[in-house]
N, C-alpha and C positions, 0 to 999 in steps of 0.2 A: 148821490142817492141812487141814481141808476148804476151806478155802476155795484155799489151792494147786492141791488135788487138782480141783477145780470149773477154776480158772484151767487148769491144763493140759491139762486134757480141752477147753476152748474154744477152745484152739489150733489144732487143725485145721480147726476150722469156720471160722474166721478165716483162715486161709490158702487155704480150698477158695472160701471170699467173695471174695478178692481174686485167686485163678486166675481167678474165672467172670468177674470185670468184667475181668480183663487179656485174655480169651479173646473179650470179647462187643468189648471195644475197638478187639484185630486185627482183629476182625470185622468190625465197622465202618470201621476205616481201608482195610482192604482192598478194603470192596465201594467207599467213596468213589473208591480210585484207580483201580479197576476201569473204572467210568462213567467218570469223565476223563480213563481213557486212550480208551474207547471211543467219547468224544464230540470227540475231538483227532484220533483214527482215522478218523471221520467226516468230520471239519472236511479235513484236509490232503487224503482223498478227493477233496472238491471244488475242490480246489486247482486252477489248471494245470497243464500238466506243465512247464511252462517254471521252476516256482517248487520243483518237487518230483523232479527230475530231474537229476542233473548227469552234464556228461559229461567222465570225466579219460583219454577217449583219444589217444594221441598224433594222432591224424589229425583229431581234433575229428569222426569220424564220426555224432556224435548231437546236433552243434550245428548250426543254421542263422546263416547271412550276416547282414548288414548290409543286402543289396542283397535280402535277402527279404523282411525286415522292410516295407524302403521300400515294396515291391510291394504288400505285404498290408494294411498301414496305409493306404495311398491309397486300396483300395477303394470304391466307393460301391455296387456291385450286388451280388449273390450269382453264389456261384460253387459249386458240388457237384463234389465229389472223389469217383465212384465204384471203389469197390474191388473189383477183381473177385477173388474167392479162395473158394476150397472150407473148410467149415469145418477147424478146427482143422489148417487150412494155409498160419496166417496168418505173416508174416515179419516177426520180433521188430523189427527194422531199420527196415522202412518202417513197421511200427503206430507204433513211437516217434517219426519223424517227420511221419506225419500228425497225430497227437496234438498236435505242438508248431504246425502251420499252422492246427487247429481254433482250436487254445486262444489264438493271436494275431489274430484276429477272427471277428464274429461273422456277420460275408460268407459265413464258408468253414464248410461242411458236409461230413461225411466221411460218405459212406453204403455199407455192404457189399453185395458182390452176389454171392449164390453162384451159381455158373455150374450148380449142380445142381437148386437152385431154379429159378433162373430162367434156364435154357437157350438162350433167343434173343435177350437183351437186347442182350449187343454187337455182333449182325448190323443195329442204328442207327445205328454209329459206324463199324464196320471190317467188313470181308470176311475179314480174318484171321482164323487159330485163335489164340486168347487167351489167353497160359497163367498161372496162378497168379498173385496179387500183380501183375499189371498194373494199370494207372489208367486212367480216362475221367475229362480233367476238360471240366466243361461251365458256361455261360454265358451265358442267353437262346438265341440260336437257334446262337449256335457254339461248336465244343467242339474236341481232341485227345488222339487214343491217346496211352497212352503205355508201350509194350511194356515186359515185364520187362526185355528185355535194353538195351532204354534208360535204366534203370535199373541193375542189375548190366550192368557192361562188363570185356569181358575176350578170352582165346583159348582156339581148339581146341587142347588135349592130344592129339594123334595118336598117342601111346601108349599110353592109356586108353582112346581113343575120348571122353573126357568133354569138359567146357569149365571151364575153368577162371577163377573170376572175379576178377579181381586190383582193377577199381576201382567205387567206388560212388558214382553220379552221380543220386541222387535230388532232392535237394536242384535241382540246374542243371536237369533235366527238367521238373518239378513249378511250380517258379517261371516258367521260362519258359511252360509253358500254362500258367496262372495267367496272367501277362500277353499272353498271343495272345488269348484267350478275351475277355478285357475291355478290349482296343484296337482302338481300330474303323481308325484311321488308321496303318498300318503303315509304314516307312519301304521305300520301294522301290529298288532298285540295278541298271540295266543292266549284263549284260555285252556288250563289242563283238563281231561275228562279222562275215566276212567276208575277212580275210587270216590262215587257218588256225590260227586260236585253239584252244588245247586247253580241254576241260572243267574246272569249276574242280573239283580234288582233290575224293574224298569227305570225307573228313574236314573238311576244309577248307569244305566244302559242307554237309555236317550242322552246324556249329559255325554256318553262319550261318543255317539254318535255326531252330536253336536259340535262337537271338537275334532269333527275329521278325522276318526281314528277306526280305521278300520281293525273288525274283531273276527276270529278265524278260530275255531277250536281247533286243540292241538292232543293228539297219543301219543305218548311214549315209549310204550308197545309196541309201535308198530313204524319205527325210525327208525335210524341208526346215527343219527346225529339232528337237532335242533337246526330249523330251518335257516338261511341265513336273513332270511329277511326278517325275522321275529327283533324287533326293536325291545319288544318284553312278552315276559311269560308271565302271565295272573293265574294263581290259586287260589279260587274260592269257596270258603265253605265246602272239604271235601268230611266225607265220613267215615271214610276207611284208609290207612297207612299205604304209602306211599312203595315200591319194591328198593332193595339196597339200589340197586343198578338203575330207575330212571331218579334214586338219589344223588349217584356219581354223575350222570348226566348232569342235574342240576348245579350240580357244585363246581361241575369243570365248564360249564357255561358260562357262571358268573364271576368265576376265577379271571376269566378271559375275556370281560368285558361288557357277558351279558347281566341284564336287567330282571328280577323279579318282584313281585310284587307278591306276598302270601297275605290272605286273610284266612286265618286256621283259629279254633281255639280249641278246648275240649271238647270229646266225645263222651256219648254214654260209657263206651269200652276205656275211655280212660285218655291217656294224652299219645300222641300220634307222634311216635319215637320215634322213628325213622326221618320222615318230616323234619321234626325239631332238630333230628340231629346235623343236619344242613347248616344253623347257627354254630355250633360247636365248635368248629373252626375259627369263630372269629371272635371264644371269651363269653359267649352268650347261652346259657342254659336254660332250658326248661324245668318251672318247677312243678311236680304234682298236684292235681287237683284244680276247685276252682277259686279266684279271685274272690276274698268278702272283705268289704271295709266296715271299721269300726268308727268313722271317721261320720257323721251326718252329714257333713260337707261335701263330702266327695260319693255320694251315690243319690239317687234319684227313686222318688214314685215310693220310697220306703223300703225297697228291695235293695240290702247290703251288695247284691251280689249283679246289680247296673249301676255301675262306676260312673263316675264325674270327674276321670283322672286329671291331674296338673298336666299343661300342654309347657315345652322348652323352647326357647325362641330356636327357630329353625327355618331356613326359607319353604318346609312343607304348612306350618304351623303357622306363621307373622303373620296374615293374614284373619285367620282367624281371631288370635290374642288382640292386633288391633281392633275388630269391630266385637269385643268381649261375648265369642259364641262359646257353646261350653260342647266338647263331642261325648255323647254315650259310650260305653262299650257295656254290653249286658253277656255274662258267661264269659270270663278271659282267661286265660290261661297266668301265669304268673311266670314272668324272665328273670332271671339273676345275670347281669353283666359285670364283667370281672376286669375287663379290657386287658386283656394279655394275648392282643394281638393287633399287627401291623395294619390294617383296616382301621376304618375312622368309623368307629360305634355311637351312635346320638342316641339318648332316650328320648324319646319324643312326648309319649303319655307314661306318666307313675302314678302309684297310689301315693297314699298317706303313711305316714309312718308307722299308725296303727292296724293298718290290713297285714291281713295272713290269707293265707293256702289253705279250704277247705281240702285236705287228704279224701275226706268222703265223695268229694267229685259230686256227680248228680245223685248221687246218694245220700247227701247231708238233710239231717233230721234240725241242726239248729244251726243259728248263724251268732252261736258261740264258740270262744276258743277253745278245741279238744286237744288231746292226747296227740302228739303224730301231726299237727299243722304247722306251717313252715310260715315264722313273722316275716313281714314286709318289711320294707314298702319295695315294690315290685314295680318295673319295666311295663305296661302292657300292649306298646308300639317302636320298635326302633326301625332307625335310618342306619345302614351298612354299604359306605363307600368303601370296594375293595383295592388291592395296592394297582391293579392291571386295568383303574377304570367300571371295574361293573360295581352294581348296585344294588339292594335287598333294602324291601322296604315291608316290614314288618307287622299284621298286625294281628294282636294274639286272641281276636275275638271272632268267631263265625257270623256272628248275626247284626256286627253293627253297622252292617249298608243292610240289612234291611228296611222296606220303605215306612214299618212304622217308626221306627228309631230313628230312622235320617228324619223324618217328621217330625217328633218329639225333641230332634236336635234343634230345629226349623233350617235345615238342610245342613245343617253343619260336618255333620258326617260324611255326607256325599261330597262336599265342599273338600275337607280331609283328603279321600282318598282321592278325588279328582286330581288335587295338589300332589301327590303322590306317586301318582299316575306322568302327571308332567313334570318333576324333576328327574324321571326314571329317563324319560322317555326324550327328553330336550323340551327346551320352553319354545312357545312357537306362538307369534303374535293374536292369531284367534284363540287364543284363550278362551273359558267360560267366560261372557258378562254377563252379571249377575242380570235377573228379570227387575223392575223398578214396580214398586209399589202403585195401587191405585186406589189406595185408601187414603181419603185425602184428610188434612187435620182442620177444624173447621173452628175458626172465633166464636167463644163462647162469652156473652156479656149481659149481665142483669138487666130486669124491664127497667130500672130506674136511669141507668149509663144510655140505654137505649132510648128513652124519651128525651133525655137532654140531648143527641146527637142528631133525634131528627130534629128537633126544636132550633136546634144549631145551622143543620145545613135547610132545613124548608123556609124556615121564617127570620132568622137573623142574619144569616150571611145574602141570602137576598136582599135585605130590605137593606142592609151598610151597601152594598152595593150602588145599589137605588140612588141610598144616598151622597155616596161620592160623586155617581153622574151628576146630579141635580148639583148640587156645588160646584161640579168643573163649570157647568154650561150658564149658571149664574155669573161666577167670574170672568168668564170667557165673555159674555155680554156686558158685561161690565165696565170692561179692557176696554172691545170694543165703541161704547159708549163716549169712554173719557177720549179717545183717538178720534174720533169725528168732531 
């Protein structure tokens, strides 16, 4: 009887024994996972961000290129990305993108510079006022700004007064300095002047500034042979004909390896023979007058006479036909290719098969077919690889890099001759990349789908919850019940 009585009394101390070791066990499994989370919290810290970062936004706004990579990979010298920004005014966007150009070599340095600290720093680089989140990347002895709004790109709200930023182009900015900085031998490009050439578009003119290509206007007049360094020679939108003799020039340039690039179409005085007759040589004719389709498909805005030409797969064009962009040409002139010659002729843009040759040129009263109009379907851009190496890239319209056309294209034209520009000229890893969208696409769901999903996560999926503890912890005492 005592001896029960002894046994039972030792029952709790026996129970209170094995609380303290189950209590000092949590104890210690606890502080173990503690440290190993804390040493994994450590560890992925020093991670890159490229390893520890994903980005699942539609516009891939927090990814970089293939053609950055290349850029940064190749380095051999150091490169310093200064940041100019006031504290805690920094821009979640760009930190996460320089974070990923740190963390892909050890070339590239990202260094902050507050403009409150240190107040006269970017009076080294620019004369400008600076604002926030702008860049200085720099390189040995040369460097380039690179303003915010080269960065964020967008337009004035005239109703706000604000500006509104629709695209984000860090990424294309960033890389391209990055590579100006660390190429000594940049590729250079005449434009011709002298028979009332227009300037080339800004946009059009930023994109190739962007692309590291230095632009140099060029007289023919007043040479005696074409520079050697001219990688190409661009003719834009000229208004008056060309002379036989800086015609011979052009032809024994390209004969021999050099590069051109013409955007010509018709003039009021008619079509610019001389000019044209540069093609001649290689099967490729001009036809009189202007461009009109009969074709609804193939012109734009109701105007027969701004084409929606068919694009040929070509490596100027693939680009574009994969992301289905469709390029203007408004006023073209009309080619006949014959190919009866040793050169490799591409059409690039044609009409329809029902376009014709207004003969009336700027003169035409209707965009019916008259008397004296020459049927299509017509050429209105070729690719002209010669037998010795050079190249002509054609395009038979004056006005379609203009910036409202490249805008009504949504850059597609600019895009066009860019590509044009770089198979003339050699492909070269900083490429244009495209700007990323910052119109974001937003879940649209009826109040009904929406009442049952808060109903779902407020008060049902709580309360199962709930429920499942309350069950473990009944069981659980249960167990232990039947085990004592």
């Amino acid at each position: 009887m005592k001896w029960h009585k002894k046994q039972e009394a030792s029952v709790p101390a026996v129970n209170n024994r094995i609380a303290m070791r189950g209590g000092s066990y949590s104890l210690i499994i606890s502080a173990v996972v503690l440290a190993i989370l804390i040493v994994l919290n450590i560890m992925v810290t020093a991670l890159p961000t490229t390893l520890t970062k994903y980005d699942i936004s539609s516009s891939q706004l927090y990814s970089i290129t293939s053609n950055t990579k290349a850029v940064v990979n190749n380095l051999t010298q150091d490169v310093t990305i200064y940041w100019i920004v006031q504290a805690d005014a920094e821009d979640d966007i760009i930190q996460n993108l320089l974070d990923k150009y740190e963390s892909l070599s050890s070339y590239i340095e990202v260094v902050k510079k507050n403009p409150d600290v240190f107040p006269t720093f970017t009076q080294t680089y620019t004369s400008e006022n600076v604002p926030n989140n702008s860049l200085i990347v720099e390189s040995g002895e040369r460097y380039r700004y690179v303003p915010y709004d080269d960065i964020y790109q967008g337009e004035m709200n005239y109703y706000t007064g604000g500006y509104n930023y629709t695209e984000f182009d860090g990424e294309g900015a960033i890389t391209s300095a990055i590579d100006y900085v660390t190429t000594e031998d940049l590729p250079v490009v005449y434009t011709l002047e002298g028979h009332g050439e227009s300037e080339l578009p800004s946009i059009f003119a930023e994109q190739v500034e962007k692309e590291n290509i230095e632009v140099a206007s060029l007289s023919l007049l007043t040479i005696d042979e074409i520079p050697e360094d001219a990688d190409a020679i661009v003719i834009y939108s000229p208004t008056s004909d060309i002379s036989e003799e800086e015609r011979d020039m052009l032809a024994e340039y390209a004969e021999n390896g050099g590069k051109l690039m013409v955007m010509a179409g018709p003039t009021e005085d008619g079509t610019l023979t001389t000019l044209y007759s540069l093609l001649s040589a290689y099967g490729v004719e001009a036809v009189d007058g202007i461009v009109v389709e009969n074709d609804r498909s193939h012109y734009a805005f109701g105007y027969p006479y701004v084409l929606l030409p068919d694009m040929a797969s070509h490596a100027i064009t693939d680009s574009l036909i994969e992301s289905n962009y469709y390029a203007i040409l408004p006023i073209a002139q009309g080619l006949s290719v014959n190919g009866s010659t040793d050169a490799t002729v591409t059409e690039l843009l044609t009409t329809s098969d029902v376009s014709f040759c207004k003969a009336a040129g700027f003169s035409l009263t209707t965009y019916e077919k008259e008397e004296g109009d020459t049927d299509g379907p017509f050429a209105v851009a070729v690719s002209i690889e010669t037998a010795n190496g050079g190249g002509i890239v054609w395009f038979a319209s004056s006005d379609f890099l203009n910036d409202m056309y490249n805008a009504y294209s949504s850059g597609a034209n600019g895009d066009l001759a860019m590509n044009a520009l770089s198979s003339l000229i050699g492909e070269r890893e900083a490429i244009a990349i495209r700007s990323k969208s910052l119109n974001y696409n937003y879940l649209t769901i009826s109040d009904s789908t929406s009442t049952v999903l808060k109903t779902l996560m407020i008060g049902v999926f709580p309360l199962l919850y709930l429920g499942i503890g309350v069950c473990v912890l009944v069981v659980r005492k249960k167990v232990q019940n039947e085990t004592v």
